[in-house]
Structures are given as C-alpha cells and as structure tokens.
C-alpha positions in Angstrom: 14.8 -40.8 -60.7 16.6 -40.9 -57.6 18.7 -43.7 -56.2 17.4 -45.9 -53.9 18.2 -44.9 -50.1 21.1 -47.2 -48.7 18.5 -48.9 -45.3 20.8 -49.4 -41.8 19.3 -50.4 -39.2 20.6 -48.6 -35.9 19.4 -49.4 -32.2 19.5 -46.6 -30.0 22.2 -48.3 -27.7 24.7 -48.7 -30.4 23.6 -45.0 -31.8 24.4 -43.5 -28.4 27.4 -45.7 -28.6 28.6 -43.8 -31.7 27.8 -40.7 -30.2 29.9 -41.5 -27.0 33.1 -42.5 -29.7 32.6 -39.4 -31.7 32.8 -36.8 -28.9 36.0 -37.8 -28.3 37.0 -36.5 -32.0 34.6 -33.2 -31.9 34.4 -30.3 -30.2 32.1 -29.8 -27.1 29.6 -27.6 -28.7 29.5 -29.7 -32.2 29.1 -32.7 -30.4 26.1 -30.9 -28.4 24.7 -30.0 -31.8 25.2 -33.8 -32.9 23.4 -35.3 -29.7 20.9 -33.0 -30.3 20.0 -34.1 -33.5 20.2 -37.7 -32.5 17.4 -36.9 -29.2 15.3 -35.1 -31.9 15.8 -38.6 -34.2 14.8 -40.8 -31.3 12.0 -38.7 -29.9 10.6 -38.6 -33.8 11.3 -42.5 -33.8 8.8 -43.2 -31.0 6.1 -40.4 -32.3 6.1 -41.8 -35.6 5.6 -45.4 -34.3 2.9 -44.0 -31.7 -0.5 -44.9 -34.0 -2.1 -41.5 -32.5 0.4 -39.0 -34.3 -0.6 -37.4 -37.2 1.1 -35.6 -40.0 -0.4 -32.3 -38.6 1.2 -33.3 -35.4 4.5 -33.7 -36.5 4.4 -30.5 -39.0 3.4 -28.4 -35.2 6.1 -30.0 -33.6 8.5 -29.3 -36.2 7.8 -25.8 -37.5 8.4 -22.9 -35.4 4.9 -21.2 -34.1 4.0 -18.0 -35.4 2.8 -15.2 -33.5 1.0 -12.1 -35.0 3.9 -9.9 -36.5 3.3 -6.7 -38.9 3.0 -9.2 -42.1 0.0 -10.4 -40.7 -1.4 -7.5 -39.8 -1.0 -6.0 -43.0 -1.9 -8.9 -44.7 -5.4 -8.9 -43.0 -5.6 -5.0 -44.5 -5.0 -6.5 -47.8 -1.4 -5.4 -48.8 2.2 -6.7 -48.5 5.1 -5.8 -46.5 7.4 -3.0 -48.3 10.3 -3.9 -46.2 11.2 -8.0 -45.7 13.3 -6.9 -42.5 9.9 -6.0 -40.9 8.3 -9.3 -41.3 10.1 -11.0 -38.5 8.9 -8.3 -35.8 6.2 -9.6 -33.3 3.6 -7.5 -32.1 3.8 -5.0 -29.8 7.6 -4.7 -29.8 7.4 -8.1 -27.8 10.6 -10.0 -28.7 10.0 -13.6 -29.9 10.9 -16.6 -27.4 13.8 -19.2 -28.6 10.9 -21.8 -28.8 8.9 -19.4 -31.5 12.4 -18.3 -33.1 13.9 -21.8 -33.5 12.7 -25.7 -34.5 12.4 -28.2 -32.1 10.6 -31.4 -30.6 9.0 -29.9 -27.2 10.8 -32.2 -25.3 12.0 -30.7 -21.5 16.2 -31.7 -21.3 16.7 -33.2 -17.6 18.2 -29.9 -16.8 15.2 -28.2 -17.1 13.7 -29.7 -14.0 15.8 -28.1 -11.5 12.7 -28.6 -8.7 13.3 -32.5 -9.1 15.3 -34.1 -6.4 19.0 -35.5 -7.9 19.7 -39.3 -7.3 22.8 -41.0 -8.3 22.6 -44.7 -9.0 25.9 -46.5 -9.1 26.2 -49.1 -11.4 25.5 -52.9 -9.3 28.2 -54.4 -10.4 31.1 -52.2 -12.3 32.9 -49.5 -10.8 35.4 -47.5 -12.9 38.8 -49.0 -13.6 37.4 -53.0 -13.5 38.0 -55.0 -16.2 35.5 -55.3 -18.9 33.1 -58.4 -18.5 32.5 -58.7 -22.4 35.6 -59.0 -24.2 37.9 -59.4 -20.7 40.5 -57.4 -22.2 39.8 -54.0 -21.7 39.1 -51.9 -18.6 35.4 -49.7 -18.0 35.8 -46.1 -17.3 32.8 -43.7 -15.9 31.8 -41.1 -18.8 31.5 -37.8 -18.6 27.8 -37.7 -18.9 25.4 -40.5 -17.1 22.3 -42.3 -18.5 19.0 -39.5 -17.5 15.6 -40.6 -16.8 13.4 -38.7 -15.6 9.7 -39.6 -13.6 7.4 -37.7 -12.6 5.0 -38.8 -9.7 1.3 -37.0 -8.5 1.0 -35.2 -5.3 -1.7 -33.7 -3.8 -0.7 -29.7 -3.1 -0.8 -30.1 0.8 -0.4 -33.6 2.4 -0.8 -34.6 5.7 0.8 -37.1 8.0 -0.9 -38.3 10.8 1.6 -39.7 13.7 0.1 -42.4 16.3 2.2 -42.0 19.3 1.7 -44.8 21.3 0.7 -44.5 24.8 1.5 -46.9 27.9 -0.6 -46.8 31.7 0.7 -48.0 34.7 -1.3 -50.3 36.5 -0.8 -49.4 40.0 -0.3 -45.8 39.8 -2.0 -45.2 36.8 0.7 -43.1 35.2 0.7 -42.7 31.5 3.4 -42.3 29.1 3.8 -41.2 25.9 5.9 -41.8 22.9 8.1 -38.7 21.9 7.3 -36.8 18.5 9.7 -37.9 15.3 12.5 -35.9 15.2 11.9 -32.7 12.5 8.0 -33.2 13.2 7.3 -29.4 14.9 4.9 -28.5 17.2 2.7 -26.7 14.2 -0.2 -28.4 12.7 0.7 -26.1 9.2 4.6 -25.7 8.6 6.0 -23.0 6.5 5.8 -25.6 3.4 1.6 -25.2 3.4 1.7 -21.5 4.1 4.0 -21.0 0.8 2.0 -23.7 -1.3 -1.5 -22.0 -0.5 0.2 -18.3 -0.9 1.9 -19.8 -4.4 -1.7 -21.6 -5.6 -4.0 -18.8 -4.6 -1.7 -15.8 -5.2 0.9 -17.1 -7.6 -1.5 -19.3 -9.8 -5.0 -17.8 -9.5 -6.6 -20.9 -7.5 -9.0 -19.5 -5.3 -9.2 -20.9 -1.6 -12.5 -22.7 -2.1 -11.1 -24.4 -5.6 -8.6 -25.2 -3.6 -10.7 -26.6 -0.5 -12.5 -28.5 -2.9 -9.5 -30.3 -4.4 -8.4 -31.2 -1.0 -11.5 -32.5 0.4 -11.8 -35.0 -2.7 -8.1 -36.3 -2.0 -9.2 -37.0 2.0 -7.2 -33.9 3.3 -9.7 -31.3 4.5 -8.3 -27.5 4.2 -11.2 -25.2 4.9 -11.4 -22.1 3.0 -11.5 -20.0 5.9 -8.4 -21.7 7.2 -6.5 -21.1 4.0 -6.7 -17.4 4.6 -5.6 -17.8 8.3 -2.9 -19.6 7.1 -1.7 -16.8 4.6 -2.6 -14.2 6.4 -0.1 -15.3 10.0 2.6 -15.8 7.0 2.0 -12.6 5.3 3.0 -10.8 9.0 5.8 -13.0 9.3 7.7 -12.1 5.7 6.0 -8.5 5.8 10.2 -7.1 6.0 10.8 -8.5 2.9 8.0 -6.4 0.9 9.2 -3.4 3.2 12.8 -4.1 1.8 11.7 -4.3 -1.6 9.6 -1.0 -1.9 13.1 0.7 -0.3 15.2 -0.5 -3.1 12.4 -0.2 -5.7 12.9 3.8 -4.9 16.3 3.6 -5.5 15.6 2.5 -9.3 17.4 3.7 -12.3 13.7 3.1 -14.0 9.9 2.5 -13.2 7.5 0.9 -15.1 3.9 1.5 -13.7 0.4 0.9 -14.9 -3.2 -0.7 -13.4 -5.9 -2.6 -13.8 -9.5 -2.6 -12.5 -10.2 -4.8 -9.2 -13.2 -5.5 -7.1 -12.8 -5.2 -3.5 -16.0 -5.7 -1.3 -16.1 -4.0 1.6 -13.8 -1.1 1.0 -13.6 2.3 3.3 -12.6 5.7 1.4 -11.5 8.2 2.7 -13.5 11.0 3.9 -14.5 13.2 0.9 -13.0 10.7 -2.3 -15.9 11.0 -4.8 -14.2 8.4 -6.6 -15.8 4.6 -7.4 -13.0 2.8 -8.9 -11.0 0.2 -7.6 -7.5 -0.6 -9.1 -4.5 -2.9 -8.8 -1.8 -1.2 -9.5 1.9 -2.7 -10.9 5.2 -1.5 -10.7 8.1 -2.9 -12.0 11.6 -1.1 -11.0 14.7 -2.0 -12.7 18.2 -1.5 -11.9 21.5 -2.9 -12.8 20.0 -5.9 -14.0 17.9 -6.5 -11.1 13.8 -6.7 -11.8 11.8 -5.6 -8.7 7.6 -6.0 -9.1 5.3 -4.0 -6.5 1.3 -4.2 -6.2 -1.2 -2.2 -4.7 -5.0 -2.4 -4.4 -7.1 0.1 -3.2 -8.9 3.5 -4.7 -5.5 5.1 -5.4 -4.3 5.4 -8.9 -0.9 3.8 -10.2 0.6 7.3 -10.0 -0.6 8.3 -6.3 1.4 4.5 -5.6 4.1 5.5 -7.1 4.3 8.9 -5.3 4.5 6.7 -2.2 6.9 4.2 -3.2 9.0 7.3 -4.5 8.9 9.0 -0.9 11.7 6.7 0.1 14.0 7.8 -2.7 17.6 9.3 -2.0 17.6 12.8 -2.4 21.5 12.7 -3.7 20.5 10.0 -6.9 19.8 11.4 -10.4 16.8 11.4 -12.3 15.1 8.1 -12.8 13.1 7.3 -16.2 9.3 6.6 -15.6 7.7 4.3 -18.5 3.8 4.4 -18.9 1.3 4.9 -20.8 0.0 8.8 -21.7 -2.9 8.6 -19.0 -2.3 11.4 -17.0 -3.1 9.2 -13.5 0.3 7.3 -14.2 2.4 10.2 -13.4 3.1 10.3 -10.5 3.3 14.0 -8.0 7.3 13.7 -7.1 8.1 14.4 -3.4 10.8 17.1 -3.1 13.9 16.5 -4.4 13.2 14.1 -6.7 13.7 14.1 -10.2 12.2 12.0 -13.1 12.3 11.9 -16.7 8.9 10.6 -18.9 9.2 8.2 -20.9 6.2 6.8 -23.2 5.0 3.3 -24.4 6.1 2.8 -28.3 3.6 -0.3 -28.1 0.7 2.0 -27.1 1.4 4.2 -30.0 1.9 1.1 -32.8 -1.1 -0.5 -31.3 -3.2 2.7 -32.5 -2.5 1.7 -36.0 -2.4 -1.7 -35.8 -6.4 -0.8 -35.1 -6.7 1.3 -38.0 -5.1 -1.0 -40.5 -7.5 -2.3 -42.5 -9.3 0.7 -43.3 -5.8 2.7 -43.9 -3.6 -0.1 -45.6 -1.0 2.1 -47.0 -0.3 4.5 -44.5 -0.4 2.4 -41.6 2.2 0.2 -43.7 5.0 2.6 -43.9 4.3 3.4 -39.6 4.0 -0.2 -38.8 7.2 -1.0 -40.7 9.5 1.5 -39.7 8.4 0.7 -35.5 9.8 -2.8 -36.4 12.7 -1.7 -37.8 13.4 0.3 -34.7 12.3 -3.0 -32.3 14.6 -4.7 -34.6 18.0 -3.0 -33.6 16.4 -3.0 -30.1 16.2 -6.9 -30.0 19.8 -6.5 -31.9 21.2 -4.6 -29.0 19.9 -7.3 -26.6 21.5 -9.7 -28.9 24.7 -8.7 -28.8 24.7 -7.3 -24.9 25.7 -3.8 -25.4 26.2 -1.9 -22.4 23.3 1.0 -21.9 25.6 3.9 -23.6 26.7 1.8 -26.0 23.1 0.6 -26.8 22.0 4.3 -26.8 24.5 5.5 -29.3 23.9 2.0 -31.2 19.5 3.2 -31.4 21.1 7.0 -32.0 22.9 5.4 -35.5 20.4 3.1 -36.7 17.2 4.4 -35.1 17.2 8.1 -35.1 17.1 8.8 -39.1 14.1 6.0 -39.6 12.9 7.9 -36.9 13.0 11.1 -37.9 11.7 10.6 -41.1 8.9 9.2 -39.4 7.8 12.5 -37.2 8.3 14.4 -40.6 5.9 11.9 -42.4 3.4 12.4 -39.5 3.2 15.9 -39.8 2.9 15.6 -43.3 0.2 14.0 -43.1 -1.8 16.9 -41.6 0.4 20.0 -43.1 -0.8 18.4 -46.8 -4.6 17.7 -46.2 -3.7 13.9 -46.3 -5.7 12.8 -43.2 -8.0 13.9 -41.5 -8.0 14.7 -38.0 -10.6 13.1 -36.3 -10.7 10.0 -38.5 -9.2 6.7 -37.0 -6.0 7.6 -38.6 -5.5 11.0 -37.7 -6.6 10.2 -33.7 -3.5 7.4 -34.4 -1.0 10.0 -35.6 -2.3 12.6 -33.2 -0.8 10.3 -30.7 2.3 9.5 -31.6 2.5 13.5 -32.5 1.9 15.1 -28.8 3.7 12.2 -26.9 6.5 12.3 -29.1 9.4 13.3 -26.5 8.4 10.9 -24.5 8.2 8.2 -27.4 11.8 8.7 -28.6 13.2 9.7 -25.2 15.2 6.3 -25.8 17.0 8.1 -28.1 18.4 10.5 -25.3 19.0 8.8 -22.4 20.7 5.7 -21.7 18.1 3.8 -19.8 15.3 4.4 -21.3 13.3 1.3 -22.7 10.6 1.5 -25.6 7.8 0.0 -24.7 5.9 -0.8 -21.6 5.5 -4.3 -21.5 7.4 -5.2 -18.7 4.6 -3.8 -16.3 1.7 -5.1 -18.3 3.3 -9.3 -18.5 3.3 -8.3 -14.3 0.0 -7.3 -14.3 -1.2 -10.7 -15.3 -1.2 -11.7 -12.3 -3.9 -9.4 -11.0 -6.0 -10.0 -14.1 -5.3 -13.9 -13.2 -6.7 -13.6 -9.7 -9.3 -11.2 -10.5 -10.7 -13.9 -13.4 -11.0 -16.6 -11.2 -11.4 -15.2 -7.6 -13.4 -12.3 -8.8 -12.7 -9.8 -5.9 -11.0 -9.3 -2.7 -13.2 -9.6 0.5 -11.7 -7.1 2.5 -8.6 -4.1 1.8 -6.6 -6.1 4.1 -7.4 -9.0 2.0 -6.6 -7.5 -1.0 -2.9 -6.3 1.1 -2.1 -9.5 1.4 -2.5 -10.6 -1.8 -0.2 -7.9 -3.1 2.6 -9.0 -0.7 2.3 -12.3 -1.9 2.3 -11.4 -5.6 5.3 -8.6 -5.2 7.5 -11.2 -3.4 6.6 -13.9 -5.7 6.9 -11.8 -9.3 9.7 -10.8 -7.8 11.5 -14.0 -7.5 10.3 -15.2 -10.8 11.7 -12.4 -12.1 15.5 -13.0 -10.8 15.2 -16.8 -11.6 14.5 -18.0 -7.6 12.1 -20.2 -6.6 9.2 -18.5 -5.6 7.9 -21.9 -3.0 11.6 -22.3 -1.6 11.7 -18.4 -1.0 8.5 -17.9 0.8 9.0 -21.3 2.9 12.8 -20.0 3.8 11.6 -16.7 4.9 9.0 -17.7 7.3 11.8 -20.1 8.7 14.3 -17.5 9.4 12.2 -15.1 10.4 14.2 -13.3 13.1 17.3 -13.3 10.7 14.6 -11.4 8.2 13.2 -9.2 10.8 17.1 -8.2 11.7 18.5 -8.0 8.1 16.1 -7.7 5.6 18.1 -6.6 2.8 20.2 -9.9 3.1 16.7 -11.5 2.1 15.6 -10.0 -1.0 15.0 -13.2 -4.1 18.2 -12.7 -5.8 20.2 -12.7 -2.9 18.6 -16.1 -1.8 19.2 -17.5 -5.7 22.9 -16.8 -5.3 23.3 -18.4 -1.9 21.7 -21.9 -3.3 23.7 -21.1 -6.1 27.2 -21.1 -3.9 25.8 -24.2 -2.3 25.3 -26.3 -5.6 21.4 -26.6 -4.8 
C-alpha cells in the first residue's frame, strides 16, 4: 500500500512567487520548462473545478490527437505494422503539427496574439527602486517578465462612424458655416481598412458577399452586396502591381508546384473554336530560397496552359527548375523557348493508390505503405535537423535510395512472378508507381526536388472554400479578382505577414507600389514591421 500523499496547499501568487525566486538559480530554457508546467497546473486547476469538465475532456486535452497514419490504415485491413518506425508516419507524407506531436492544454501564450494591440500599465503606486511597503526594509525592482492578461472584445467586421458637423447661419447675410472634418477622417466613405476586410472575409475566408450583407444589416450597418463587390473590385485595380510582381518572381522559381480544381463561372466567353466545357481554378505554388509564392487562375485553361504563361516571363540564362504534379498529362505545362524543366511526381498520389487497395491486399500493400514512411521519415528528419538542399539530397541518397530500390525490384516482381494481376486494384496501384517512377524518385537526383505535392493541394483550399460556400463566380472578371485577392493573400500567409495589414498598406501607398513593386511583395512588408518592432 502506498504512503499517504504529504497535502500543501499553494495559491497561485505564492507559486508564481516560487517560480520568480527559482529562475534566478536555473537556466532560461529549464525555467521555461518549469513555468510551463506550473501554467499547465493552474489551467488544470480551474478545469477541474469548472463542474462542466469531464474525464473525457481532460483525457482530449491531455493526450496528443491522432491523425490517420499507416497503423491505422493497416489495421482497418486487418494486419499489423512489420516495421514500429512506420507507425509514427501521417498520411500522405503530411508531417505532423507540434500540437499532434506533443501534450498540451490548448491554451494560446499572450505571444500568440500578435494582432492584439500592446498596453503597458505601470504599477499606481511603486516604481522600481522604492522601498518595499511590506516589510520597509527592502527595495522593489521591475522583473524581467510582467503580469499578462489578455481580453478579447466583439466587433462587427466593418464599423461605421457617423460624424455630426455642426452647422452655424448668419442672420443677416444668411451665410453658413460648417465645422471642419476630424483630423485622419478622409474624404472616402470606404477606407482601405473595409476594402481589405471584405477582400480577407469573402476571398480569404469563404464568406460570400450576401452572408456578409446579412451579418451587417442585423448589427445596424448596411453593406449591400452589390457594393461589396464595387468595393473589392476599385481595390483589386489599385494593388493589381503586386500580383504582376509576383507572377515575375514566381518565373524565376527554383520549383513549381501546380494543380486545379473544378470551378463554376456563369457567364463565361471561350474562345472561338474551344470544344471544351470545363471550368478550373488553377494553383501554383513557386518556391525559392525559402520564399513561398501562391498564384490562381480561373478560366477554361488547364493548370499546365497557366503555367506555360506564368513561365513566359522566365530568364532565359537560369537552369532548369523542378515541376511537381500529379501524372495528368494537362499539368505539364508546353515550355516557351529556352526554358528548361525537370518532372517531378507526387509520392502522395502514388501511396494513396494503395492506401485504397488495402483492405483487400493486406500484405502487400503493408510492405509499400511501410517503406514510403520510412522514406517520409528521413524527409521529416532532414527538416528536423535543417540540412541544406545537397546535404538533404545526399542525406535521402544514404538512407532512402536502398529502401527504395528494393522497392522498384519488389514492384516488378510482382508482375515478372505471376503475383498480381494487372488489372486488379493492386496491379493498377503498382502500375503507377511503375511508369512514373523517374519522376517519383527524382528527389533522389536533384537537390530541390520535394516528394510529394501537398504544398499546392493545402493552397487549393482556398478555391474549394469559396467554391463550397459561394458556389460560382458571376462573371471571368469576377472570378480575376478573386484570384488576385487569394494569390496576394496565400501569399502572405505563406511568409508569416498579415494578410489585412498587407492589403490595407498597399492600397495606401499606391503610387509607391505602382513605382516599385518589387519593394512590395509580403515578405518584404513582414521584415519592415519587423525592423520597426510592430
């Protein structure tokens, strides 16, 4: 039988106290892990007194979320993971967030809100160096870190002001005059604020205009939906330089994710002699040296007749750039002359074929699904430990080549020995994975060259967002708009900027954009706030 445990009963004032005296003894990143024990203590204290929280609660709270990984898909097929380094590998290749990976409470640290306006309160009646007012011996000094709270008030998306400016008439002449505008009012009914909100809401968040309208009537500020798009659309001509900018330095990528989605448009004019129906958004993500750049375009062209177009502003004298997609022949773009490109494929595409198939073909799909996640493994290692693209490439050529080797003979063996057939659900899986092969591994040759195509398809949720609640674009200049918005938005989500303060900033220094356009792409505008200390 255990001992009894030893009760003290601690407020959280003399706890942070302790905390305070022991950081002085520790160092700075054990006594972070120490306070953040003690916040996960005190935000557990007030759950558990909180009559609503229930043991199932506290267990989802506590225990990291899972997320379908190839244990559980070959669990559902009825047979264990061979290898337990495998059973850590989320699907897809998708690597697992820090929330999934690691324990915690939920809770958002005051740092997090970096939208929040700061306010420093001094204390009312110390300042540091004054003498202690309960024991009067000792002096008070400021501490490194202050007391945080954090409130959060409700807003409605657009407000209005409405100014009174008082007016005075002479009697005898009868002339009248006027009381001058606030300073910082503007001659504008809409400022560049309600342009960026209604840009963010409708293209950013999927709110169509009239949900929007609706929300805005009920909270006594009327906002037609007809208005909104006037709005958007004056802003959209104003910022127009910055898209332009992007799609230059998109064609200067080192590599080019692309794919689309189906979109509705209304009333949409082809061109003569297109026999063609469809109606697609396509996504492109460019990267380079770090830098994330995200393109749309809606119309009847295909991702790889965009791409073409986007690529028609490439520098002749640059190398090849890798192209990631999938193995539908409409992704690949026809190169303008003098440009090079290498084809990379989607290593998700190809899992996701058995991952399908599983439950019918337990054992083989096993030994395929394993060895991809072994593969995604010393990917999400190389991430890990920031090596440098060669380094990363001879690092996958070390670890990932033999697993994947043996793979490509296993696949072949498959059909050289009479072991699966062809046209069965299997064989159409290793049929893939068999012609697109060069593509699949082409990680293992080049630098650059990532494994999967996910990048494009998290970008494209955007367009599937819109197109769930909005349902279609009215007109093809509609439909442009909207993907200025959503490339200048993704784009500064992307490179950690503020998508609201960008848009708002760019319609405000619009001759500065109009001149120097390149000064104005997101992560230029994230640096200068970050200069500033905003």
């Amino acid at each position: 039988m255990k001992p009894a445990m030893e009760r003290i009963d601690l407020g959280t004032e003399e706890l942070n106290q302790l905390l305070e005296r022991a950081r002085e003894l520790l160092p700075e990143e054990d006594y972070q892990k120490l306070k953040a024990a003690v916040d996960t203590l005190e935000y557990l204290t007030e759950l558990v007194a909180d009559k609503d929280t229930t043991i199932r609660h506290l267990r989802q709270l506590l225990l990291p979320a899972s997320t379908e990984k190839t244990r559980d898909v070959l669990a559902k097929a009825g047979v264990a993971a061979s290898n337990p380094a495998t059973q850590s590998k989320p699907e897809d290749g998708q690597e697992e967030s820090k929330d999934e990976a690691q324990p915690g409470h939920g809770r958002n640290g005051a740092d997090a809100f970096t939208g929040a306006e700061k306010v420093d309160v001094p204390h009312q009646d110390l300042k540091h160096g004054d003498r202690c007012p309960e024991c009067g011996k000792g002096n008070v000094y400021g501490q490194k870190e202050p007391k945080v709270l954090v409130r959060i008030v409700g807003q409605a998306p657009l407000a209005a002001t409405v100014y009174s400016l008082e007016r005075l008439r002479c009697g005898a002449c009868g002339q009248v005059f006027t009381a001058e505008e606030p300073a910082g009012v503007g001659s504008e009914k809409y400022d560049e604020t309600a342009a960026a909100m209604i840009a963010q809401l409708k293209y950013g968040s999927g709110m169509p205009f009239y949900r929007l309208e609706q929300l805005e009537q009920h909270l006594g500020i009327p906002l037609p939906a007809a208005t909104q798009w006037e709005i958007v659309e004056e802003a959209a001509e104003v910022i127009k330089p910055a898209r332009d900018e992007l799609l230059r330095q998109a064609a200067q990528c080192e590599v080019l994710h692309n794919d689309d989605t189906g979109m509705r448009v209304l009333r949409l004019a082809r061109e003569a002699g297109d026999q063609r129906t469809g109606v697609f958004t396509s996504g492109i993500v460019a990267t380079m040296q770090g830098r994330q750049i995200a393109l749309y375009f809606t119309g009847a062209k295909h991702t790889g007749e965009n791409l073409a177009e986007v690529l028609k502003r490439r520098a002749a004298e640059l190398p090849p750039l890798i192209q990631m997609s999938d193995a539908l022949s409409r992704n690949v773009p026809k190169l303008p002359a003098g440009v090079e490109m290498l084809l990379a494929r989607c290593l998700a595409h190809g899992r996701r074929q058995f991952v399908e198939v599983a439950q019918n073909f337990p054992d083989q799909c096993r030994y395929v699904l394993e060895t991809l996640g072994e593969v995604y493994g010393y990917d999400a290692e190389a991430r890990e430990r920031g090596l440098s693209p060669e380094e990363r490439l001879r690092f996958h050529q070390e670890y990932s080549q033999p697993p994947m080797e043996a793979l490509h003979a296993w696949l072949e063996a498959q059909f050289a020995e009479r072991k699966a057939e062809p046209n069965s659900g299997l064989g159409k899986a290793i049929t893939y994975l068999l012609r697109h092969w060069k593509g699949l591994t082409l990680f293992l040759r080049e630098a650059r060259a990532p494994l999967d195509n996910n990048l494009v398809e998290r970008a494209l949720k955007r367009a599937v967002l819109h197109r769930k609640n909005a349902l279609f674009y009215r007109t093809l200049n509609g439909a442009q708009v909207g993907d200025l918005f959503m490339s200048l938005i993704h784009t500064a989500e992307l490179c950690g900027a503020n998508s609201f303060h960008y848009l708002t900033e760019l319609q405000r220094h619009a001759p500065e954009l109009a001149a120097n356009p390149a000064a104005w792409m997101p992560w230029n505008y994230r640096e200068m706030l970050q200069s500033t200390g905003v």
